[in-house]
N, C-alpha and C positions, 0 to 999 in steps of 0.2 A: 266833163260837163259840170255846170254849178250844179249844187243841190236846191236852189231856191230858182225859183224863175223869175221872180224878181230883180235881176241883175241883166244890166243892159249893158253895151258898150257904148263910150263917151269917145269922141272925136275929137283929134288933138289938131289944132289949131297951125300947129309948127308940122310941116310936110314932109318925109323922107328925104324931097329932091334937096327942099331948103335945111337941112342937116346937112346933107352930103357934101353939097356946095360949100355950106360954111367949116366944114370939119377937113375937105379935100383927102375924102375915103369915105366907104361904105362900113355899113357897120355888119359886122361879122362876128361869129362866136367859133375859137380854134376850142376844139374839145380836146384837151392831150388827155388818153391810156395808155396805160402801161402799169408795172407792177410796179410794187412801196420797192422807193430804191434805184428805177430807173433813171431820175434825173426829170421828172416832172417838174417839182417844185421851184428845183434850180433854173431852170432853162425858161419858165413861166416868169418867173420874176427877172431873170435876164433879159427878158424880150421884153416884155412889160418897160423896163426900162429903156432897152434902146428907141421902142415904138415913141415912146413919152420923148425922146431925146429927138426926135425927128417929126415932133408937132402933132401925134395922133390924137386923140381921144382914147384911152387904153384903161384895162383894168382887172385884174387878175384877183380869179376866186381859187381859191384856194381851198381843200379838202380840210385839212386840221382846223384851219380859221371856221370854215362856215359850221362846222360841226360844234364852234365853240358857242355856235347863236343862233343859228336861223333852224339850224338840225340837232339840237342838245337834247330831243327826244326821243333822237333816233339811235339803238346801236348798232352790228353790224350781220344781225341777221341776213338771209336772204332779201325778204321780203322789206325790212329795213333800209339796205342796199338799194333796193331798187326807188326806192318814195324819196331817200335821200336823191337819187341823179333826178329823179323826175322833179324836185324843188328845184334843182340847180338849175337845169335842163329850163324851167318855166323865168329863174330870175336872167339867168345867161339870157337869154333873150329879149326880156325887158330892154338891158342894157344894149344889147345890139337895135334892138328897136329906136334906142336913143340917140344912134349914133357911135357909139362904141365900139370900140375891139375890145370885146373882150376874152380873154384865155384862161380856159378852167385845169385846174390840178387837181383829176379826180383820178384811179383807181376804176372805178366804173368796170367792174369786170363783165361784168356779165353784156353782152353783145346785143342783145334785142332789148334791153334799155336806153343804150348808144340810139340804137334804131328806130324807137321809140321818139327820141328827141328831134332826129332827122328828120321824120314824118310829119313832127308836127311844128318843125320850124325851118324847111327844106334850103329856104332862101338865106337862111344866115350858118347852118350848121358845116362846117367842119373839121374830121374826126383825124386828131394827129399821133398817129401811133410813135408815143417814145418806145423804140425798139430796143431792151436790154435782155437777156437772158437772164433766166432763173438761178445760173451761176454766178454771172456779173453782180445781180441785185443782192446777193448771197452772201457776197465777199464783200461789198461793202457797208451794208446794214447800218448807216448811217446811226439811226437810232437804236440797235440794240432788237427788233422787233422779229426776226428772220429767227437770231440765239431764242428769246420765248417761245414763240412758236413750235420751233422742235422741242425744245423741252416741257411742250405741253401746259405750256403756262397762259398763253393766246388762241382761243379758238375759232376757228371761222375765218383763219390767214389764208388772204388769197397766196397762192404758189402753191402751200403746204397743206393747210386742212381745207382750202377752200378754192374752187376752181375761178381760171383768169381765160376768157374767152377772147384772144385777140382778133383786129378788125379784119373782115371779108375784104374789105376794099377801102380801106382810109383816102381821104385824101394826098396824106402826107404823114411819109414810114419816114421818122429822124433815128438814125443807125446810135443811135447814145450810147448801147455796148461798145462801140467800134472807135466812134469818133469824140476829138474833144469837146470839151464845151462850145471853143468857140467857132468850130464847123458847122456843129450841130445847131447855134444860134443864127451863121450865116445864111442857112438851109429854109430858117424860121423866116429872117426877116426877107426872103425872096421871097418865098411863099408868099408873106404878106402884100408883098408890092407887085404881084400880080395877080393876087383875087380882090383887092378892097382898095388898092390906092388909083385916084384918079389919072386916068394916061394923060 
């Protein structure tokens, strides 16, 4: 809720129908979780591309990026954690509201955050569980962040010092431990073409 009551809502001129029509898709928000390491980032930006390659409206948020601006006040407390998904959660949907696909690469451990967002955006929200294990994401520690963390160097790492609440019910489990990129991309762009793209 605002804190002033002075804030209205303003009526936008251009209609959901007349986006859709002109975009030829709904605009949707795919939320990917999973733990640092499953294959969010890659597969978000893979897809992001092929969508854009096949005329979407697309756009991808991304966790490191949005932390470098929109959330540069936030670290990674609990409580932290959670204001951070709920900004995302609030711009991810702007963008859907625009028209957009857009796909976030958040982390989001914590589950009743995720659900948080769904509730309050039920029509655009869902939740794409990148499925890797806490050994797969282990072994390949892309950045080096899995080795700190045991060494006591990173605090508050989800897997290790800090818990990762996987989805009750996602829309859509992509097996990333199991399969390769580009299964796991083909898995995405079905998805997509049959919750958002016009039959």
């Amino acid at each position: 809720m605002p804190k002033s009551k002075d804030v209205f809502t303003v009526a936008h001129r251009v209609s959901e129908a007349d986006r859709v029509a002109a975009n030829r898709h709904r605009g949707g928000i795919l939320w990917f979780t999973g733990l640092s390491g499953a294959g969010k980032s890659t597969l978000a930006i893979e897809l992001e591309k092929a969508l854009f390659a096949r005329r979407y409206q697309v756009y991808t948020l991304d966790g490191d990026n949005v932390r470098q601006g929109l959330n540069t006040d936030l670290g990674f407390s609990p409580a932290d954690r959670t204001e951070n998904i709920r900004r995302i959660g609030e711009v991810a949907a702007l963008f859907a509201e625009a028209g957009f696909v857009v796909v976030t690469a958040f982390i989001s451990p914590y589950r009743a955050d995720r659900e948080r967002i769904r509730a309050r955006h039920p029509k655009y929200f869902n939740e794409v569980y990148i499925n890797a294990s806490l050994d797969v994401c282990e072994a390949r520690d892309t950045k080096g962040l899995y080795r700190r963390a045991r060494a006591g160097e990173l605090k508050e790492f989800t897997g290790i010092s800090a818990p990762y609440e996987p989805p009750a019910a996602a829309e859509l489990e992509v097996r990333a431990g199991e399969k390769s990129i580009e299964a796991c991309l083909a898995d995405l762009l079905a998805f997509v073409e049959r919750r958002l793209a016009l039959k």
